[in-house]
N, C-alpha and C positions, 0 to 999 in steps of 0.2 A: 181782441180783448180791449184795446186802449178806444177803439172805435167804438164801442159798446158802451161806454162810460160817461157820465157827466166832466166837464170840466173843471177841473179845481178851484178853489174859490181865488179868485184874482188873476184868474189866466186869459178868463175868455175875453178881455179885450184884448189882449196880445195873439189870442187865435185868429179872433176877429180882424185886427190888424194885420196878420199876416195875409190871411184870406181874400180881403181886398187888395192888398199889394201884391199880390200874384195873379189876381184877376186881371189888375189894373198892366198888367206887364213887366213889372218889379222883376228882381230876380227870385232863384228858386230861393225858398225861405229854408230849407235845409242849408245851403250853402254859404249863407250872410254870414258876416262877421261885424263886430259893433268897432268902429276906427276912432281912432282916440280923437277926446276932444267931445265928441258926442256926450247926448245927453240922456239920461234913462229915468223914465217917470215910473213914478205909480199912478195905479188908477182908483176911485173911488167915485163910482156916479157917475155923475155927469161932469166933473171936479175932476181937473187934471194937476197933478204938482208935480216939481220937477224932482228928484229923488238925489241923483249926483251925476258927476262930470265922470266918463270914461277916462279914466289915464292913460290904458294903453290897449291895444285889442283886446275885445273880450268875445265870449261866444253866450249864447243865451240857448240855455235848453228847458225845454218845458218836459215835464216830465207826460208821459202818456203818446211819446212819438215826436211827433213834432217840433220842430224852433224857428224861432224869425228873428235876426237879427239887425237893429235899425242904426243908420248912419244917418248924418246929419244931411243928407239929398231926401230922406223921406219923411213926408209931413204930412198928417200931424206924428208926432212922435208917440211912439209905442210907450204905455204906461206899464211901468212895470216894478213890484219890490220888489229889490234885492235881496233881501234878508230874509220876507217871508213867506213868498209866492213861490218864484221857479228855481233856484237854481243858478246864480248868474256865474257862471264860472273862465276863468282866460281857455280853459284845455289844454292838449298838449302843446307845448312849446320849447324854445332852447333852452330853458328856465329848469323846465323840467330834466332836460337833459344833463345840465351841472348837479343838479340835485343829485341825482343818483350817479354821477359819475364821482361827485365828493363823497358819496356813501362808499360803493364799492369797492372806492381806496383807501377810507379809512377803515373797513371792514378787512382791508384785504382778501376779498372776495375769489379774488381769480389768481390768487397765490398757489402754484403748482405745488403739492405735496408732496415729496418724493417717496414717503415713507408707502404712498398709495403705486409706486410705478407700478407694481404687477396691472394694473387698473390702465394704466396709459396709454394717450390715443395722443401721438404725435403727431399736431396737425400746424404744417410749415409753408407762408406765404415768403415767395421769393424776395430777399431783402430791398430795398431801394436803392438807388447814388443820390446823394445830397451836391446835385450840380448846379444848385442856385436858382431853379426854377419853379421847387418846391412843391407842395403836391396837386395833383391834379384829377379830375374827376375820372382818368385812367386808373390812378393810383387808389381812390374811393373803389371805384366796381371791386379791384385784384380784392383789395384786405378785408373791403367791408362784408362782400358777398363770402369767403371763404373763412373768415369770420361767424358767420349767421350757421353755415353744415357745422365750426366744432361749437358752437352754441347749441346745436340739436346732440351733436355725440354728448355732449356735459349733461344734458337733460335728460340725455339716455344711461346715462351710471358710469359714463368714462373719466377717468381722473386726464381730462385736456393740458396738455401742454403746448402752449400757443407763443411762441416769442418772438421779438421781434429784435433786428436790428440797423446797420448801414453800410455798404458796401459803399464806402469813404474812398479807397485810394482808386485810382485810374483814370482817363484822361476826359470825363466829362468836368472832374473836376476842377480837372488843372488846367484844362481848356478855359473854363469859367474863370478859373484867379488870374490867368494871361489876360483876357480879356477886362477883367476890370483894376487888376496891374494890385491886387490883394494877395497878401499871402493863401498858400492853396489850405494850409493849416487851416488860417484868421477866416476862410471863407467859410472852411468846410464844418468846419464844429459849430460856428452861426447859423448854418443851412440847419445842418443837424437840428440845433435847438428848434428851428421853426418848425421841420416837419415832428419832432416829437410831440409838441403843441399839437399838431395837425392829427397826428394819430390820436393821441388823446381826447380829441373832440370828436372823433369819429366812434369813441366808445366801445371798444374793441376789448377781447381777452385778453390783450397782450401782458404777460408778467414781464415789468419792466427790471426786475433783479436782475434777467439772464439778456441782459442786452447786451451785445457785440460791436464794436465799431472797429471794422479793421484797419483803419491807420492808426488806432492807440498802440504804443509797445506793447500792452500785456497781451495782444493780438497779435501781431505780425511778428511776435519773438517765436512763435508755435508756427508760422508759416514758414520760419528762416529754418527749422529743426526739422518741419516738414521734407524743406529741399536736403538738409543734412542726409537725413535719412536716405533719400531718394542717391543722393550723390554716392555712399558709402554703401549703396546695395547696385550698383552701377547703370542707376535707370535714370541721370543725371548726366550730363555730359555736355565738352563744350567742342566746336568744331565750326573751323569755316566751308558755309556753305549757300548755296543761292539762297536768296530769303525775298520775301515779300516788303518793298519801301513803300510806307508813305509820306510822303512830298512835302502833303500839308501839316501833317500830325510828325514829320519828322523823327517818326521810328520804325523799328519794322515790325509786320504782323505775322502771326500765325496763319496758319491756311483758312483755319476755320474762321478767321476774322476778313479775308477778302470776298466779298459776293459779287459776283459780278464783274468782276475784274476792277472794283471799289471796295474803298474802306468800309467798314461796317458800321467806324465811328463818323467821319464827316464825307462819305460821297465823294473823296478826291479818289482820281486815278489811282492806280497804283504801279509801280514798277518793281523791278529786280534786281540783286545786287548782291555778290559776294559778300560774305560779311564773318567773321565769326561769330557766336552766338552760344547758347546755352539753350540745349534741348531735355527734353526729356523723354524717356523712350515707350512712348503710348504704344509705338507698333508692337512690341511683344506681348500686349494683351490685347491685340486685335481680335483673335477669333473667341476668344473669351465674353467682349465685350459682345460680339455674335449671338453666341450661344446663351449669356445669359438674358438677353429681351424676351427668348422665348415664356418666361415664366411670370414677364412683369406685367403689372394691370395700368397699362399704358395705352395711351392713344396710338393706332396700327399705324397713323400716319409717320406719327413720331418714330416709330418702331423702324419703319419702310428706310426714314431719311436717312436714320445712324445708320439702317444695315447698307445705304447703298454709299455713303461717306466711306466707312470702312471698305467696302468695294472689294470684294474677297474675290479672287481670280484665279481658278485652276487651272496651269498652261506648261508651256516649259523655257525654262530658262537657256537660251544657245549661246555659244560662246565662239564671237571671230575676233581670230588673231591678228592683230594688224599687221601688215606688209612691213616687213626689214625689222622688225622692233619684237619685242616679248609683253607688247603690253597685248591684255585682254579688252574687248567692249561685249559686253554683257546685253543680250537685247530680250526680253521678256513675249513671249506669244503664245498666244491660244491658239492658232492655228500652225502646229509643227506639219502639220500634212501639207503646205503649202511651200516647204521650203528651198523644195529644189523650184520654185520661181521666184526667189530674191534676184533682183539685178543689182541692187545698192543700198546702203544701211544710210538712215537718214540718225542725227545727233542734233538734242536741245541745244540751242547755241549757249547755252549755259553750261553745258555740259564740262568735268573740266579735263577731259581729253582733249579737245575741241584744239586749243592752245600745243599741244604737245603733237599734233596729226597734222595740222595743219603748214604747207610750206610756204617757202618765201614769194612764193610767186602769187600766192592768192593769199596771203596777210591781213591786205589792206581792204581787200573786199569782205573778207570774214570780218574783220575786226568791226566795220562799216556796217555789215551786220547784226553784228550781235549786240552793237549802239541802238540799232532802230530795232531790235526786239526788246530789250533793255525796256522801253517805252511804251510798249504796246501791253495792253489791258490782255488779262489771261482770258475771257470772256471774249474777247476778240479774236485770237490766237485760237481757240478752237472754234470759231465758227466755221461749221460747212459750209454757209455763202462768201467765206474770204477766198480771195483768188490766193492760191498756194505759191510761195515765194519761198526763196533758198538759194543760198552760192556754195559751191565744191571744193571743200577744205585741199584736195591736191591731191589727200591722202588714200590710200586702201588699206581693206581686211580681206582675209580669205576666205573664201565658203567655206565650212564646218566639213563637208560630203563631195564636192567637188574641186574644190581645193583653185574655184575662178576666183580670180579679184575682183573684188565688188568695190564700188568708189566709194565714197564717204561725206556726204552731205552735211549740212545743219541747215534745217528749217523751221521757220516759228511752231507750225504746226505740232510740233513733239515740246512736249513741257518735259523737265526736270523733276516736276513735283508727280509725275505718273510714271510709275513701273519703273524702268533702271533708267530714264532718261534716252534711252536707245531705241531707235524698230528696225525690223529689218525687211525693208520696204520689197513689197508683194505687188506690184501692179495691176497685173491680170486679175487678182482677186482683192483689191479692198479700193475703193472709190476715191478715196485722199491720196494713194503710191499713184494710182491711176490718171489723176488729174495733174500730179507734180510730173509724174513720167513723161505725160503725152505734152508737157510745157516744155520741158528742157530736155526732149529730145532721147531719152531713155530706154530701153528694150523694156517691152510688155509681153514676153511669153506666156502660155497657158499649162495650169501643170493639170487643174481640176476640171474632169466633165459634169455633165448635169448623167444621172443614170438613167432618169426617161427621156428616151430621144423628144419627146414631142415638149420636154420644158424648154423654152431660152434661156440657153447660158451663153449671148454674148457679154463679151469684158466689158467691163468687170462681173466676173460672176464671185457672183460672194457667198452662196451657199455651200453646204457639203453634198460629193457628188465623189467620182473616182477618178482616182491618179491616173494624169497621162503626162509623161516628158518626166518621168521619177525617177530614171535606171531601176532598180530592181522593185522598187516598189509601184508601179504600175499597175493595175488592174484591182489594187486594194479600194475601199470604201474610206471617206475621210476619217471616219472614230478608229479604222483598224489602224492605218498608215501613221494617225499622230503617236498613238502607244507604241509601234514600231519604231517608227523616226527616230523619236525620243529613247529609244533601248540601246540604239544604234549609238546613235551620242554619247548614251553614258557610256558605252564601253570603251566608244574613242576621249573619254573625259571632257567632251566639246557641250555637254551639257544637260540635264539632267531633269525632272517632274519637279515644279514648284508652285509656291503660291504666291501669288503679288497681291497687293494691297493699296487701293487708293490710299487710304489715310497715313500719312507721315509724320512722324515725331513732332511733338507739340514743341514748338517755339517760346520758351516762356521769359528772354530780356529784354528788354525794354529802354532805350535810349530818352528815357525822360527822368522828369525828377522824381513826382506824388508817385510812389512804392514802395513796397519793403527793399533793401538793398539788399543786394544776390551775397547772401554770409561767405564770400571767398576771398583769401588773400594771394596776389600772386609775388610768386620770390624767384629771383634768377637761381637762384642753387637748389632751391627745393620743389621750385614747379607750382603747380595749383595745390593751396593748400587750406581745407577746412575752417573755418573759424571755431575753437572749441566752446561745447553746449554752453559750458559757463560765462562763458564769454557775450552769450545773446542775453537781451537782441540785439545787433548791429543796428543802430538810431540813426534815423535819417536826420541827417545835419537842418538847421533851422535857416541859418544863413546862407542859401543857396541863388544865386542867379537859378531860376528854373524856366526863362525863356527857350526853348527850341531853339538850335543853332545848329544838329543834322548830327550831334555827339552828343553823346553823357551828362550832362550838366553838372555832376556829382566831381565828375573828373576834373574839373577847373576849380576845385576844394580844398588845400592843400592839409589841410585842417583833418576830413576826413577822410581823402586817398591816403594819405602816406599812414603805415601802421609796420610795425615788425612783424616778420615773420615768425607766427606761432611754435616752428620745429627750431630754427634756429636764431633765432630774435634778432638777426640783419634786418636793417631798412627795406623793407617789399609796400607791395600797392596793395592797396581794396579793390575787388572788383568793382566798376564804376557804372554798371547799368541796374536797374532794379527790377524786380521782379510783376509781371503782368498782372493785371486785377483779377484774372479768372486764377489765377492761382490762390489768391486769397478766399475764393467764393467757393472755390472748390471743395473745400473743407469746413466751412461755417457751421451747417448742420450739426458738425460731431461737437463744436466747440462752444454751443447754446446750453447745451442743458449741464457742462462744468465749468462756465463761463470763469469763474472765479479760482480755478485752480491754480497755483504760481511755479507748482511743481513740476508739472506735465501735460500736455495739452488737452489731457481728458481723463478720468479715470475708468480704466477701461471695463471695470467688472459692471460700473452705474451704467458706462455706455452703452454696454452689451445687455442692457434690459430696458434702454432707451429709443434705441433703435433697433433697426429700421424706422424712418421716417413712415409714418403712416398713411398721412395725406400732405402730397406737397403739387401745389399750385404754381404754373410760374409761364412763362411766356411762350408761343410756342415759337419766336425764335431763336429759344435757347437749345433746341432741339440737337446739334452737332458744336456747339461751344461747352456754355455750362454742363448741359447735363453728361456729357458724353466726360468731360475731366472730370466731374463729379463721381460717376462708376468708377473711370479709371484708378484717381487715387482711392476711393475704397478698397479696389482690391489688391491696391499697392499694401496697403495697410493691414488687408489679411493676412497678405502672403509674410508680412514682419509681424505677425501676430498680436497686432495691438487690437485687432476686432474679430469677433465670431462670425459676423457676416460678407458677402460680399456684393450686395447690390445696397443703396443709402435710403430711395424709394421704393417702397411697397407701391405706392397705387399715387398716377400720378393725373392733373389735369391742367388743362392750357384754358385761362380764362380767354373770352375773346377780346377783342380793343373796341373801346370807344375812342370812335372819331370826332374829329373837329364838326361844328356846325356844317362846315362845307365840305363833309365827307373824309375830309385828307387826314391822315396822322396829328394826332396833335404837335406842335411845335412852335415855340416863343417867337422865331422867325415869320413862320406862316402867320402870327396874330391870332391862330383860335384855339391858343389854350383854353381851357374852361376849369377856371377856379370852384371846389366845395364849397367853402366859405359860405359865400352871400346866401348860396341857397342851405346851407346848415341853419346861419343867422336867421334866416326870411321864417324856413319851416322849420329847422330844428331835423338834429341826428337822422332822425326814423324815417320821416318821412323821405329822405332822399335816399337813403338804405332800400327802404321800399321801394320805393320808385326805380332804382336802378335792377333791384329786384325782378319785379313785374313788368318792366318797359323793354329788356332784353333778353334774349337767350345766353346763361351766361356764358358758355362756349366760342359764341359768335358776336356778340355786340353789333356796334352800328355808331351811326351819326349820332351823334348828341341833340337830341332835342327835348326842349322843357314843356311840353305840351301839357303831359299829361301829370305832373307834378301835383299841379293841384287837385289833382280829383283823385289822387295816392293823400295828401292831405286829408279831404272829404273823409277817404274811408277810416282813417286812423278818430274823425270826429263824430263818424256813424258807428263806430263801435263803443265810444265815451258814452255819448249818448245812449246806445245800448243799457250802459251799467249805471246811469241814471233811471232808468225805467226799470232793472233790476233793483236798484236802492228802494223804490217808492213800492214796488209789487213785496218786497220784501216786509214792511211797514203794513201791509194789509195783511199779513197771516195768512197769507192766501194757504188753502187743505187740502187743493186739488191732487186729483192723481189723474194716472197717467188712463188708463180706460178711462176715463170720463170725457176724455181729450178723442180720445178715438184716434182717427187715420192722422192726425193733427199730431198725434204726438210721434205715430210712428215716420212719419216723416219728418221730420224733426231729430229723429233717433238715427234714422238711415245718412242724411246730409250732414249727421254728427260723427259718425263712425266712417262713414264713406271719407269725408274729409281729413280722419285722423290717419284713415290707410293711405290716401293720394297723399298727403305732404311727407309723411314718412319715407312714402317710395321713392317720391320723385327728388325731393332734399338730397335723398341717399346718393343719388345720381347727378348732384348740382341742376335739375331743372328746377330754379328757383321762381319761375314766371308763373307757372302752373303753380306752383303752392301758394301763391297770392291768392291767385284766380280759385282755388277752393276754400279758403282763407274768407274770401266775400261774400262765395255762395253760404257759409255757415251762419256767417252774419244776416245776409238776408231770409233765410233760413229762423233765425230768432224772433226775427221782426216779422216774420211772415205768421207763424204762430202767435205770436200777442195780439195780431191783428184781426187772427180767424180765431180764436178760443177765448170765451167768454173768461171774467176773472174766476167767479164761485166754480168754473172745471179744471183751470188752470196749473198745471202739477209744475209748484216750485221745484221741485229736487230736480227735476229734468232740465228745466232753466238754470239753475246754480251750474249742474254738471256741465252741460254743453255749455255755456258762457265760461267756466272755468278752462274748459278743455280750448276753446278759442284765444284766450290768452297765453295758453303753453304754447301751440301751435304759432300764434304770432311773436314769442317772446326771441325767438332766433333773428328774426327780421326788423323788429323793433323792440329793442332790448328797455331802453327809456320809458315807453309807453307801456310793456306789459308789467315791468315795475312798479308803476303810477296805478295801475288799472290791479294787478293784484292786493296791491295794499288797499285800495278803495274796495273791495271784493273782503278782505278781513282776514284772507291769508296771511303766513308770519313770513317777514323775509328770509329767502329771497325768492322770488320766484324762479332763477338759475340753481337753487337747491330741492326745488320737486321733482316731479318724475312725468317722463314725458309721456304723455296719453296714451292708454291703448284701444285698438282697434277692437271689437265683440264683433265676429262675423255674424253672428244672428241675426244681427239689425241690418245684414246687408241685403235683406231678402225682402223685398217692398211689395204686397199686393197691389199697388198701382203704380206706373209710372204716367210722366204725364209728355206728352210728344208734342210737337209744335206739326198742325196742318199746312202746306202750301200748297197753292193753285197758279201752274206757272214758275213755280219758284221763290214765290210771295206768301208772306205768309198772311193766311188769313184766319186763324184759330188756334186754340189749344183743346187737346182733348186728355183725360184720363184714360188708360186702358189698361185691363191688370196683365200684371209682370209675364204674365205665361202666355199672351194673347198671341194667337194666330198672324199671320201678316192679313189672312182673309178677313179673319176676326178684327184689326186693328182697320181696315179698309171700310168696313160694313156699319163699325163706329162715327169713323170722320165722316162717311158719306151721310149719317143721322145729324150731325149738327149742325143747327140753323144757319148759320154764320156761316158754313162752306156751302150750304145746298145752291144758293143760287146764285155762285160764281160754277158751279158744275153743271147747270141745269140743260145746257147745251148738249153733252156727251163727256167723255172721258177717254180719251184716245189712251192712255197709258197711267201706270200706279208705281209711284217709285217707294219702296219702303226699306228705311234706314233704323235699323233697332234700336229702341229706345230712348232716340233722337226724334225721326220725324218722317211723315208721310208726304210725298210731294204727286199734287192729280196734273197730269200735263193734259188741255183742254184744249 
């Protein structure tokens, strides 16, 4: 169409212009930018004049296709009006971006209505820690891309609830105020404010009414009532016992916070140490938390991890009695059919029998001991390439069924945080009894055969096979003998069918300062004692030493330990440790959408039509921390009736990470943070939206690189451009219709609708790279038809429709630009209040498609061939086309044909 046409009056020496400087080697003239300071003429004649001085980037579009835009390296300089020829417009830019972002909020645009909840698509990106490092282009992929799907739900008729807040207290933060010797408060509410800034410029839905910060009281007074609750329903509880140190962060951890036998926060060792503590009793919703992943829309991986963290274990609990003493030790095992080959019960040296079994004569070697395990990383301690080490407490227990003494070991190799801390070491049959037996000297008898003579079962055999050396059980199969065993026992009450469970009561105090403080008074007369509701919230004192020093810091306060006891108002203490950050996070979710409540930490009838969280986004190394106390206290909260539900997400995804330049994690230390900013500033919101978009899988990420930045740029300037050649087509009246256009329009129709079904699909699904990628084919798709269909055939309403439909489609991904580009289109604001396109299958049905030829693999052609075409049919086509005949003309050894895509001749 545009090709077909005369030039506008005052254009063609700017086409002109352009045309030799792309001859000449210039760059591409779609891609130019006019850089401030430059000069822009008009043209008249042979009479050049200068017109004005560029202030600051501009873009120069000519309508009919084409632009060039000239910088002061090319000369002569491009003549051109401004005001009455082309068009000279900046485009999109950050400019644009404030624009509509001071519209939307004086509009109040993205104000949740609640009176619409029936309508409600709760869609939740995991909060931030404001640790001083502020956002990074990790933090842009999480919000902006999960951002863009509840942009398409609003578009689709859902009333979005999008909000945002900051997970403020725990130890990145307070790591950050030690470090720069700032209070963790002064620091963290200044971070706070920068990344609100930062959110803000990323242009996002977030309704800032329902923001959350949990170090403010009106937050962490609902986390203190939390543990209330928790403590007076008796899933709270305090108790010494081995716990996870760390060294460098000088508190101790939860299980789920050591990886590796490292901290999760700084990479230090970690060690072990008696301690009292405050737990809470996750394990009695173990098999709960089981059973309900089965129905969640969760990644299986995720699914996999918690089920195997939980570690659900059908076995049987045995019980030997120690020698001289009435104590019991408890040893947990799945294989009872093995148990007439115990020679010796191995004990965590942590374990706190350990101390009570152990005599005077081996003290100093135990004790010596359980110093050097003390030290050793848990990730070391079970490896199977550690050489197996242990010293012999002195002590004995007696077999269960034989009634021999067995000696009584501690070796690293047994943890405390597995099963009862106990085993009852099998030689002959498990490979770690076996390697510790055959070192120090221990009887290795065989109770298990292999059933077919011709398998090897030398020792260690570890499969199931038939009792030999069992007194009466002999000759059983191992599934019969354990059921036996085990019947046996419980009748002698030595032991009985149980379940064990890797995962252990969640650890939640915390030996630092930045926390909510654990709401409990302690009193010599009355014991542990509540702090009452009215009473909250317990305020973390202001002037605190909050240095690490291996204690409480709270506790060197005399300001805020010393309080009266609530029952009888004697001088008693505050508890002096605070409460861990996953506690706080645990519950955010339910406290967003009645953020402002003063009464209660939610109202539960609004809650219960709020959630379930709809769609929630968040790391996949939260997989066995967050998300796992996240279930758990919901269902704490069912079972007290403050919610109808029992699971917090519906449907869940793990965006992937973008890395540093050089691959690694981002991190301040390493140097390759990568700041939004500069490139929001350079390109502005969208484009980098896009680009992060289109550049990655979001599931999976990658390296950060800025390659293709600009030519995400480009396309946001090949679609402006677009709706300038719809301004001017629009200006000629153009009467066409759509038969006059012929296959021109039905291809047009199909790359219209085709496009509206793929980004619908694939959005649906977070494949946001692929919805670019038809996002462009549409756009070339427009320009393909201007370019093939003359003006007098041209069917405006077909152009309006599909350019409209292109802007809804983009308006999720770049929210700024479809804005800009609806209003210039004559739509009323907002373009987030229309409706999001539908697909018409009818149009999906194309008489031609068109396939790319290769010979070799190379492509040398393109051919049309209609949609129902034979492969012989499609072969007998390409073989007719000039252009492949005589790279064939030798033979055709072979004919590879890919439907709808492409034909390859191997020669």
């Amino acid at each position: 169409m545009g090709r077909h046409r005369e030039p506008r009056a005052g254009c063609d020496g700017v086409r002109a212009a352009a045309r030799t400087h792309s001859r000449a080697g210039g760059a591409n003239p779609e891609h130019a930018v006019v850089p401030p300071g430059a000069a822009v003429t008009g043209e008249s004649g042979a009479h050049a004049r200068p017109i004005r001085v560029v202030p600051r980037i501009w873009t120069l579009r000519l309508y009919g296709g084409g632009f060039f835009c000239v910088g002061a390296a090319v000369a002569p300089l491009i003549q051109l009006d401004y005001e009455e020829v082309c068009s000279v417009t900046r485009g999109y830019s950050r400019d644009t971006d404030r624009k509509w972002q001071t519209r939307w909020e004086d509009t109040g645009l993205y104000q949740f209505r609640p009176e619409r909840v029936d309508e409600k698509l709760y869609c939740l990106s995991a909060f931030s820690y404001p640790s001083g490092s502020n956002l990074h282009i990790g933090h842009w992929y999480n919000f902006g891309l999960a951002d863009s799907w509840a942009r398409m739900k609003r578009l689709q008729g859902y009333e979005v609830f999008e909000p945002m807040g900051f997970d403020a207290f725990g130890l990145p933060a307070e790591n950050y105020a030690i470090q720069t010797g700032i209070h963790p408060k002064e620091s963290t509410m200044k971070n706070i404010e920068t990344m609100r800034y930062q959110l803000r410029e990323m242009g996002a839905m977030f309704d800032w009414d329902y923001e959350v910060v949990t170090c403010d009281p009106s937050y962490y007074k609902w986390t203190q009532w939390l543990f209330l609750q928790m403590y007076r329903a008796g899933l709270a509880y305090r108790a010494e016992a081995p716990v996870n140190w760390c060294p460098n962060c000088m508190t101790v951890l939860a299980n789920e916070q050591v990886v590796d036998g490292r901290c999760e926060r700084c990479d230090g060792d970690v060690s072990h140490r008696n301690m009292t503590q405050w737990f809470l009793r996750i394990t009695e919703y173990a098999d709960r938390l089981l059973e309900g992943l089965d129905d969640l829309d969760w990644p299986e991986r995720t699914k996999v991890l918690q089920t195997n963290w939980i570690g659900r274990s059908e076995g049987t609990m045995i019980r030997f009695r120690v020698a001289g003493s009435d104590e019991v030790i408890d040893a947990f095992t799945t294989r009872a059919d093995t148990l007439f080959g115990a020679t010796y019960l191995v004990l965590a040296p942590e374990h706190p029998a350990v101390g009570r079994l152990t005599t005077d004569e081996h003290a100093d070697d135990v004790q010596a001991y359980r110093e050097q395990s003390a030290a050793a990383r848990e990730v070391d301690r079970l490896s199977t390439e550690r050489e197996k080490t242990g010293v012999f407490t002195g002590g004995y227990a007696r077999h269960p069924l034989t009634g021999e003494a067995l000696p009584v070991w501690i070796a690293d190799y047994v943890l405390m945080s597995y099963g009862s801390g106990a085993i009852m070491a099998v030689p002959g049959h498990d490979e770690r009894d076996y390697e510790f037996a055959k070192k120090y000297d221990l009887p290795v008898p065989r109770v298990i055969a292999a059933e077919d003579p011709d398998t090897d079962d030398a020792l260690p055999f570890t499969g199931d096979g038939v009792l030999v050396n069992s007194d009466r059980f002999d000759g059983m199969d191992s599934a019969g003998a354990r059921r036996a065993i085990t019947g046996q026992l419980r009748d002698l009450d030595l032991g009985d069918e149980t379940v064990s469970y890797r995962l252990r009561d969640w650890l939640v105090s915390r030996q630092r300062y930045w926390g909510p403080p654990v709401p409990v008074i302690h009193c010599e007369g009355c014991g542990t004692v509540p702090v009452p509701e009215e009473d909250l919230p317990v305020r973390l004192p202001y002037d605190v030493d909050f240095t690490p020093k291996g204690k409480a810091p709270l506790a060197s306060s005399a300001e805020f330990i010393d309080a009266p006891c609530p029952s009888c108002g004697e001088p008693a203490r505050r508890d002096a440790n605070t409460l861990d950050t996953f506690v706080d996070s645990s519950w955010y979710f339910l406290r967003y959408p009645d953020n402002r409540n003063d009464e209660q930490p939610f109202d539960s009838g609004f809650i219960n039509r709020m959630l379930p969280v709809d769609k929630y986004v968040v790391g996949p190394e939260h997989a066995t921390m967050h998300l796992l106390y996240a279930r758990f206290i919901t269902l704490v909260l069912y079972d007290l009736g403050y919610v109808d539900f029992e699971e917090p997400f519906t449907s869940l995804t793990h965006q992937g990470i973008i890395l540093g330049p050089d691959g690694r994690r981002m991190s301040k230390s390493r140097g390759n943070v990568v700041s939004p900013d500069e490139y929001i500033e350079q390109h502005g919101s969208d484009v980098l939206r896009l680009y992060l978009a289109f550049g990655f899988k979001y599931t999976e990420g990658g390296a950060w690189e800025d390659e293709g930045i600009r030519a995400t740029s480009r396309f946001l300037d090949r679609v402006e451009r677009w709706i300038d050649r719809l301004d001017e087509l629009r200006r000629e009246n153009l009467t066409g219709e759509t038969g006059a256009a012929g296959d021109h329009a039905v291809q047009l129709q199909y790359q219209r609708h085709y496009s509206i079904r793929k980004v619908t699909e694939d959005a649906e699904i977070l494949h946001f790279n692929t919805c670019i990628a038809r996002m462009m084919e549409l756009a070339n798709a427009l320009y393909r038809y201007d370019s093939e269909v003359d003006d007098d055939n041209a069917d405006l309403s077909l152009l309006e429709d599909a350019t409209r439909d292109l802007i809804l489609l983009m308006a999720p991904f770049a929210p700024h630009f479809a804005e800009e580009m609806w209003q210039r289109l004559g739509h009323p604001y907002s373009v987030f209040d229309a409706e999001w396109p539908q697909c018409q299958e009818e149009h999906l049905v194309r008489p031609e498609i068109e396939m790319a030829v290769q010979v070799n693999g190379k492509v040398r052609s393109t051919i049309n061939v209609p949609s129902d075409a034979s492969e012989e049919e499609i072969q007998k086509i390409a073989e007719e086309d000039e252009r492949v005949q005589r790279y064939i003309a030798d033979g055709i050894r072979k004919v590879i044909v890919v439907p709808e895509n492409l034909i390859n001749f191997v020669v």
